[in-house]
One Martini backbone bead per residue (centre of mass of N, CA, C, O) as a GRO file, in nm:
protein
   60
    1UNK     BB    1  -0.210  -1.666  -0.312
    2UNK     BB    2  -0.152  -1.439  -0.039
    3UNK     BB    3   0.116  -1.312  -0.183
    4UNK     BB    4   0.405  -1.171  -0.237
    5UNK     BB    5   0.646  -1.191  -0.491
    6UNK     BB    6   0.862  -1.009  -0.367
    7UNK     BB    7   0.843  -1.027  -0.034
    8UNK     BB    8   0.602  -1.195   0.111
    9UNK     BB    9   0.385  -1.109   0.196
   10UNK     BB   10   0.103  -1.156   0.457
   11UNK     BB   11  -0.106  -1.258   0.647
   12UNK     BB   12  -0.215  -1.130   0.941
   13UNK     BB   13  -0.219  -1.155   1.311
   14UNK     BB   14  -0.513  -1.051   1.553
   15UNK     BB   15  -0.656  -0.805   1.732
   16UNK     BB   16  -0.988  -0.700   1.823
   17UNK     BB   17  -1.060  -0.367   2.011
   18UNK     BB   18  -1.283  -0.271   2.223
   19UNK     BB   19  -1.363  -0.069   2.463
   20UNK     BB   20  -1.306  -0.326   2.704
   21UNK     BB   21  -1.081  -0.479   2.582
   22UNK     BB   22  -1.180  -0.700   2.413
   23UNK     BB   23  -1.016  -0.974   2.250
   24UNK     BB   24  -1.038  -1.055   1.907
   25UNK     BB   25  -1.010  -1.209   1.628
   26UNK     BB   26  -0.806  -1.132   1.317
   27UNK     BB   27  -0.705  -0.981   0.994
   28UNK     BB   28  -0.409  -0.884   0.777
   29UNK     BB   29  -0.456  -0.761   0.445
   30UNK     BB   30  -0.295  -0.748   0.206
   31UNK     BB   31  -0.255  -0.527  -0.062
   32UNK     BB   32  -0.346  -0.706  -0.357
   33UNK     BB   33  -0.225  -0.711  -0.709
   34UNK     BB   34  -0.240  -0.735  -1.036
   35UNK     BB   35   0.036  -0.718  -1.256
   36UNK     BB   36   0.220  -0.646  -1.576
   37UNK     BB   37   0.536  -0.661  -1.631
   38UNK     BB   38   0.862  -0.628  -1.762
   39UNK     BB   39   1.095  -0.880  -1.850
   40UNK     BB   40   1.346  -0.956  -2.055
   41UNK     BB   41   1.112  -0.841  -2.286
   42UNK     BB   42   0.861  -0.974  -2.100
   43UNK     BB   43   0.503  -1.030  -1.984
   44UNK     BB   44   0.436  -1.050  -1.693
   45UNK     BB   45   0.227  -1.198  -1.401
   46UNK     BB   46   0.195  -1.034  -1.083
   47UNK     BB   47   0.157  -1.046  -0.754
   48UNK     BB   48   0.128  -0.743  -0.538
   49UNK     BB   49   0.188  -0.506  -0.360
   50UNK     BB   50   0.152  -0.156  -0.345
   51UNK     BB   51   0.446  -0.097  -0.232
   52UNK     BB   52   0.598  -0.228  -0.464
   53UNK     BB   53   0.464  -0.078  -0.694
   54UNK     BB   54   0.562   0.188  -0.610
   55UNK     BB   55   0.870   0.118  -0.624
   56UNK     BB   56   0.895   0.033  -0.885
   57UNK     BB   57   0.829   0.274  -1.016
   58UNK     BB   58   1.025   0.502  -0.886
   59UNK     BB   59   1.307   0.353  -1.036
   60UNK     BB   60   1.223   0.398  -1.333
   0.00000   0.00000   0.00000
């Protein structure tokens, strides 16, 4: 499923305008990738958006 393990992020929905301003609709799709982490001394695979990826790098 498209969502980040950690923060819960998801798909949302909008509109994309174009000159006329008319309005279609449209989705925005979290940057979403598999990563490998260690938790508790075992290597889980989770799915996460970059910005946790990121986080996650941080503060280690």
């Amino acid at each position: 499923m498209a969502k980040c393990e950690t923060c819960g992020k998801t798909t949302m929905f909008g509109h994309a305008r174009s000159f006329s301003q008319r309005a279609t609709n449209r989705t925005f799709r979290p940057n979403l990738q598999k990563v490998t982490i260690f938790e508790n001394g075992r290597s889980i695979q989770k799915t996460m958006c970059a910005k946790c990826i990121r986080t996650m790098a941080k503060t280690k």
